[in-house]
C-alpha positions in Angstrom: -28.3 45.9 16.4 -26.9 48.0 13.3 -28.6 50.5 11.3 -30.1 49.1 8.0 -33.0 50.0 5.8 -34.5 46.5 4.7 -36.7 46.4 1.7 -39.9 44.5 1.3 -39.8 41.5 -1.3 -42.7 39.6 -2.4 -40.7 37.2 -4.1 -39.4 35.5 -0.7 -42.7 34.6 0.1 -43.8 31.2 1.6 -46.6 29.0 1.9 -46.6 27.1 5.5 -48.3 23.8 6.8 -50.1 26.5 8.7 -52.2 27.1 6.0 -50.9 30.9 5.5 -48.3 33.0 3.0 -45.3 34.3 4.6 -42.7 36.7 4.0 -40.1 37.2 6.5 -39.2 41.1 6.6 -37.5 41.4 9.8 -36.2 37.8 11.3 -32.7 37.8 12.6 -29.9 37.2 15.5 -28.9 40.6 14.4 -32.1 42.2 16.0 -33.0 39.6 18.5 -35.5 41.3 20.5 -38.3 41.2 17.2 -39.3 39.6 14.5 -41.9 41.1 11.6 -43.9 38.8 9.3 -46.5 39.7 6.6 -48.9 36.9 7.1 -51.2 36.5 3.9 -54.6 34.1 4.0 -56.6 33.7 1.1 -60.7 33.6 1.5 -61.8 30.8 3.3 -59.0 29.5 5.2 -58.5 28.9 8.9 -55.1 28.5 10.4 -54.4 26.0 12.7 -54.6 25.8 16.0 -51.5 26.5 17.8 -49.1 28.5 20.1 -45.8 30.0 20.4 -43.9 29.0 24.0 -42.3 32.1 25.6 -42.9 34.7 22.6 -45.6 37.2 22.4 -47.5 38.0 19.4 -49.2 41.0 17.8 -51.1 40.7 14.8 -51.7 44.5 13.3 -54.3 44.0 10.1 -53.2 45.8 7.6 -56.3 44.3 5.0 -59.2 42.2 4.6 -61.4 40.7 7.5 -60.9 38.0 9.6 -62.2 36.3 13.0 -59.6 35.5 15.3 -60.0 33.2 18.3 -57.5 33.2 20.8 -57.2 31.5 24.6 -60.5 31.5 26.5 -61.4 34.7 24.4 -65.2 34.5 22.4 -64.1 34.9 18.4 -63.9 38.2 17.7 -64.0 39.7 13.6 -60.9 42.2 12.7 -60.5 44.3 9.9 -57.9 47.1 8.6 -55.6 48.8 11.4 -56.9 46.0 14.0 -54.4 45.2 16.5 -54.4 41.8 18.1 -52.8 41.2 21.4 -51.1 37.3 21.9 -49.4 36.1 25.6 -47.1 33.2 25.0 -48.6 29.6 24.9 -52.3 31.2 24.4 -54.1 29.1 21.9 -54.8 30.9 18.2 -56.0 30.4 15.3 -57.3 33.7 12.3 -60.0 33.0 9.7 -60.5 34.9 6.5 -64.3 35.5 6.4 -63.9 38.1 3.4 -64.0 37.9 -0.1 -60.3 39.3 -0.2 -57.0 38.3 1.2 -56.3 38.9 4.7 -52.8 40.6 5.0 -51.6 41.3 8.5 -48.1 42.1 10.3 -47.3 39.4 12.3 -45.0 41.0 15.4 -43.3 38.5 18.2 -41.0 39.6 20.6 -38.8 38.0 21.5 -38.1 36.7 17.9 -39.9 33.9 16.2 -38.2 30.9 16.1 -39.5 27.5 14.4 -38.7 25.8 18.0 -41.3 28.5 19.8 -44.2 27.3 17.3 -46.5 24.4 18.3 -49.2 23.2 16.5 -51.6 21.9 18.5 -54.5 20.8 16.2 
């Protein structure tokens, strides 16, 4: 890894058959070890159902509310500075159950990669 300061752009954001917003702020072979999303879902929505094979996941909230289900877990709401805890291959899904949009950092170690994701809906 090299040093760099990367700045955040709201212009290079997504929208993903998962049913979320995207921007990519940290996603590359130069840093291999991590990736960084901001994740944004607007009111109402549910992500689907799926899992990432051999990459962990944290989800740190950053706004809004949501109810996350994941694995064998009962649904549990989150809110602002909410950290969310994902083992490889565990089942999740988020809903925004607020009247606001849910913005949360999306953290995966080793780094996300479109052939770890599997929806499973």
């Amino acid at each position: 890894m090299k040093a760099v300061v990367k700045s955040h752009d709201l212009s290079n954001e997504f929208y993903t058959p998962e049913k979320c917003y995207i921007t990519e702020l940290s996603n590359s072979n130069d840093d291999p070890d991590v990736s960084i999303t901001r994740a944004r879902l607007e009111p109402g929505v549910t992500t689907r159902w799926h899992r990432l094979s051999s990459t962990s996941e944290r989800y740190y909230i950053i706004s809004g509310e949501g109810r996350v289900e994941i694995g064998d877990l009962s649904p549990q709401n989150v809110k602002a500075e909410d950290i969310v805890l994902i083992p490889p291959m565990c089942p999740q899904r988020i809903t925004n159950i607020g009247s606001e949009d849910l913005v949360f950092l999306a953290i995966c170690t080793p780094r996300f990669t479109n052939d770890v994701y599997e929806d499973i809906e």
